[in-house]
C-alpha positions in Angstrom: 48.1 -8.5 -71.3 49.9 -7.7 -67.8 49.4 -9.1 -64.6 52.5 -7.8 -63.1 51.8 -7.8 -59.0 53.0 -4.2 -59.1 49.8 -3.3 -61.0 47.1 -5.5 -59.3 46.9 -2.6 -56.3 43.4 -0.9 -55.0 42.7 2.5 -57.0 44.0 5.6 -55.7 42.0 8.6 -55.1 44.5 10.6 -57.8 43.6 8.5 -60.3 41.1 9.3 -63.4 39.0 6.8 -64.3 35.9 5.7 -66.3 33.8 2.7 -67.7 31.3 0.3 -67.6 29.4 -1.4 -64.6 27.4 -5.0 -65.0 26.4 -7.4 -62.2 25.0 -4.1 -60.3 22.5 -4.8 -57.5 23.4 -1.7 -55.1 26.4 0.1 -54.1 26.9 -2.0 -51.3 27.0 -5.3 -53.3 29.3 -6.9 -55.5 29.4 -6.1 -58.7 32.2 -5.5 -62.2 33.1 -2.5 -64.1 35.7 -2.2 -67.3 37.2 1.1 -67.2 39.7 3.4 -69.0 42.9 4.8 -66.7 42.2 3.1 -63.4 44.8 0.9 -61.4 47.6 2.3 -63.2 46.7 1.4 -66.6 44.7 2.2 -69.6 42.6 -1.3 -69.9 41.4 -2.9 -66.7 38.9 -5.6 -65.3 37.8 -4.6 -61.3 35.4 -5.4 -59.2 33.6 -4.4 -55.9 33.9 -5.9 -52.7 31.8 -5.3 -49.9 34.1 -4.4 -46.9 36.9 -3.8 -49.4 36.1 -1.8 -51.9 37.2 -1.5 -55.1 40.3 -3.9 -56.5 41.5 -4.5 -60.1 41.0 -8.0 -61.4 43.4 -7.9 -64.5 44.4 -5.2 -66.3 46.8 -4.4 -69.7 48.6 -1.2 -70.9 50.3 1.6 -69.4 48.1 4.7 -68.3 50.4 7.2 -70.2 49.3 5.5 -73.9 45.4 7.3 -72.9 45.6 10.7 -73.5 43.3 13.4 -71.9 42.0 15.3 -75.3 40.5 11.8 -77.3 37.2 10.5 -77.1 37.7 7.1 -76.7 35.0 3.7 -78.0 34.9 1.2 -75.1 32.9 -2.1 -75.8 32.3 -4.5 -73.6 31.6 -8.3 -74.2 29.8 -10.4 -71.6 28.8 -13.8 -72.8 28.6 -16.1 -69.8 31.4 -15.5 -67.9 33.8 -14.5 -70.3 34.2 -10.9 -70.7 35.8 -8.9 -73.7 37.1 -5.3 -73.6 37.8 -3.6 -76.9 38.7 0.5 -77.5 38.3 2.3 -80.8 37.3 -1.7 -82.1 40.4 -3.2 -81.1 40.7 -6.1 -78.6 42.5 -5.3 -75.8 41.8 -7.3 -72.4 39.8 -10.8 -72.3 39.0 -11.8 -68.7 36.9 -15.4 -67.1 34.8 -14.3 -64.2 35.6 -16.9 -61.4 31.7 -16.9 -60.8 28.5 -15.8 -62.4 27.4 -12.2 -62.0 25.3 -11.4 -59.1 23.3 -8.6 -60.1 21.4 -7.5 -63.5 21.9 -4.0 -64.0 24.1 -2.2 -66.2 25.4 0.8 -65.7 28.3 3.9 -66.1 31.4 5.1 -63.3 33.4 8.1 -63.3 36.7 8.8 -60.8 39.0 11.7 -60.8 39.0 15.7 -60.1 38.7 16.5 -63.6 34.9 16.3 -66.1 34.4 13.0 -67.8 31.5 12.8 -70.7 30.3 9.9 -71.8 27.8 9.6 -74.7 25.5 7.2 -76.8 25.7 4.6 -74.2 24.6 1.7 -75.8 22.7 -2.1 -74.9 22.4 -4.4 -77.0 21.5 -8.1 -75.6 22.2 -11.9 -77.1 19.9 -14.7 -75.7 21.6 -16.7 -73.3 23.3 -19.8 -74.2 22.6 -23.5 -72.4 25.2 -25.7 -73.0 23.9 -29.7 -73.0 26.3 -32.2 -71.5 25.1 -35.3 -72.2 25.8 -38.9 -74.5 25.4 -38.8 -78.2 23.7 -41.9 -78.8 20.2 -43.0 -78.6 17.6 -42.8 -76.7 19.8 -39.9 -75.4 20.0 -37.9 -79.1 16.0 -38.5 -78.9 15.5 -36.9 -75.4 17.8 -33.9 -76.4 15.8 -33.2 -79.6 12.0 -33.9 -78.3 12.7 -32.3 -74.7 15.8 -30.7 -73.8 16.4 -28.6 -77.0 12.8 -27.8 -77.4 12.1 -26.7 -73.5 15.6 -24.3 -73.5 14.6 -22.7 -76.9 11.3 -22.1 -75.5 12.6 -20.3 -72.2 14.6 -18.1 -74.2 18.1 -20.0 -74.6 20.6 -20.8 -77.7 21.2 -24.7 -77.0 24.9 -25.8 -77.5 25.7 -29.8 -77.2 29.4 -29.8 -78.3 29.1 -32.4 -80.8 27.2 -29.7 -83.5 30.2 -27.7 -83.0 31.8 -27.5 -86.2 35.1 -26.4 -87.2 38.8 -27.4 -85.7 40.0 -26.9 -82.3 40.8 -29.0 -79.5 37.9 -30.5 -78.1 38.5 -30.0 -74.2 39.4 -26.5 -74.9 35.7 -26.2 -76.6 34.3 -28.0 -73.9 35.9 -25.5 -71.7 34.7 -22.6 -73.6 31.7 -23.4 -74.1 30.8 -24.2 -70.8 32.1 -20.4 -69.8 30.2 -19.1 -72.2 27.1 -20.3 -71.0 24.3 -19.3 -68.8 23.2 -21.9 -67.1 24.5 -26.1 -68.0 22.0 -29.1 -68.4 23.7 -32.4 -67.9 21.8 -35.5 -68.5 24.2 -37.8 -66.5 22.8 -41.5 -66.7 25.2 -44.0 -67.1 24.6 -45.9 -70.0 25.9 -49.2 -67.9 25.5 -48.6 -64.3 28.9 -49.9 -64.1 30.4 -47.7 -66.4 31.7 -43.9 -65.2 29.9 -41.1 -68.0 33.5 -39.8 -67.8 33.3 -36.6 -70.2 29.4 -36.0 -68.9 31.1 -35.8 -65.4 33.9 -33.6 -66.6 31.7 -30.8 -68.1 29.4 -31.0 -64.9 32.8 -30.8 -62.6 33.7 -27.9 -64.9 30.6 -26.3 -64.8 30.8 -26.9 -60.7 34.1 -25.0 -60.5 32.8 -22.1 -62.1 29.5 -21.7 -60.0 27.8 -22.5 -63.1 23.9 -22.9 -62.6 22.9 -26.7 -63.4 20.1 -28.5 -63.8 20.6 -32.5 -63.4 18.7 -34.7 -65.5 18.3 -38.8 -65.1 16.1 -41.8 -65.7 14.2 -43.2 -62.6 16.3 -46.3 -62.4 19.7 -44.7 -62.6 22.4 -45.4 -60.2 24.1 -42.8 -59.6 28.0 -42.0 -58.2 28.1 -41.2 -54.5 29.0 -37.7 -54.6 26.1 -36.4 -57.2 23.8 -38.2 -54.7 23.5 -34.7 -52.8 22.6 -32.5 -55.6 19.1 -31.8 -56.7 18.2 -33.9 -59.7 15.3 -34.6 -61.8 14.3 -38.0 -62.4 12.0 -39.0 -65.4 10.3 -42.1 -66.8 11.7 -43.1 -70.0 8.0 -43.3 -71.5 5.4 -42.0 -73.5 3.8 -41.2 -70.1 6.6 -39.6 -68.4 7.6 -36.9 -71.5 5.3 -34.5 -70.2 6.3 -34.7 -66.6 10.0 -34.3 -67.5 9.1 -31.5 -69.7 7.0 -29.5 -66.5 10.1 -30.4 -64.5 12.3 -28.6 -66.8 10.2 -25.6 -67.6 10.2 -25.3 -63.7 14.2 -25.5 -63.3 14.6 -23.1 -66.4 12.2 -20.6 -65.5 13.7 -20.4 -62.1 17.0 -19.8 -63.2 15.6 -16.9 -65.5 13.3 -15.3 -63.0 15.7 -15.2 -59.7 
């Protein structure tokens, strides 16, 4: 992958170009495309700008290895925020989005003076993945199973808490990965001693933060909670037979909003 400065420049009007658009709202609001030949290479990641106009994000390969006369495969990956580019089945560009997409459409673009064809354009979609920050022991593990899991599954989401991860791999790196490969974060973030700092809980959420990641905040009535979470919107629930259904309407709410923008 290349992210030589001499590359990263605007496209050209000489240039001959095609690819994929996601994120699309209108042509006069921000959205990404993957194309073949633009920016002076063969694989690149752009986006548009209002005001701007169009600028590569990263890009790999030289523009001469594309030739004219071949019909070329271009995949692309979204899950999250993390983007994948493969031509003719092999991987060539991986890119993280510094913020969630905008828009919901997908779509084609063409540049150049000479025809461009494209054919069996293709959709296919995944359901969206939540990733659960959150401590693994009890009564948290029972709140995850009975309300969390259940309510996410039922709006549509694959649940992810990062301690069903199986395999090797260094676990802040999974964290990480996870966490841009999700849609949206739920973070259950009551100190289990209210003078103890959830360090990893706060992590994930900071993480999550960073990126522009959608969150919903989840914590028991009586929790005190650091300063600086103190201005976010969080839901508050009764740990009680009584106050399961409440916390379960108040999550239903949160994840149908962040479905149905």
């Amino acid at each position: 992958m290349s992210h030589a400065d001499p590359l990263l420049r605007p496209f050209g009007e000489s240039e001959q170009a095609a690819g994929i658009v996601i994120g699309y709202r209108s042509s006069e609001q921000h959205y990404v495309f993957a194309e073949l030949g633009a920016a002076r290479s063969a694989y690149s990641v752009g986006e548009f700008v209002s005001g701007f106009g169009w600028r590569p994000l990263s890009v790999a390969g030289g523009r001469e290895n594309l030739s004219s006369d071949h019909e070329y495969l271009l995949e692309l990956q979204i899950v999250g925020q993390e983007l994948r580019i493969a031509v003719d089945e092999v991987p060539v560009l991986q890119y993280l989005l510094p913020k969630p997409l905008e828009g919901r459409q997908v779509g084609l673009i063409a540049a150049g003076v000479s025809p461009i064809s494209f054919s069996n354009f293709a959709i296919k979609s995944n359901r969206p993945r939540a990733f659960v920050a959150m401590q693994f022991t009890e009564p948290f593990d029972t709140f995850y199973r009975e309300v969390i899991q259940q309510q996410a599954e039922a709006a549509g989401f694959e649940v992810v808490r990062i301690d069903e991860k199986a395999g090797p791999g260094v676990i802040f790196r999974d964290i990480q990965r996870e966490i841009e490969q999700a849609e949206i974060v739920i973070a259950e973030i009551s100190p289990a001693n209210p003078n103890v700092f959830n360090a990893n809980v706060f992590y994930e959420l900071g993480y999550a933060h960073a990126l522009g990641k959608p969150t919903i905040l989840l914590a028991r009535r009586e929790s005190q909670l650091p300063f600086d979470i103190k201005s976010y919107r969080v839901v508050f629930y009764n740990d009680t037979i009584g106050g399961k259904p409440e916390v379960e309407r108040s999550l239903r709410k949160h994840l149908h909003a962040l479905t149905n923008p």
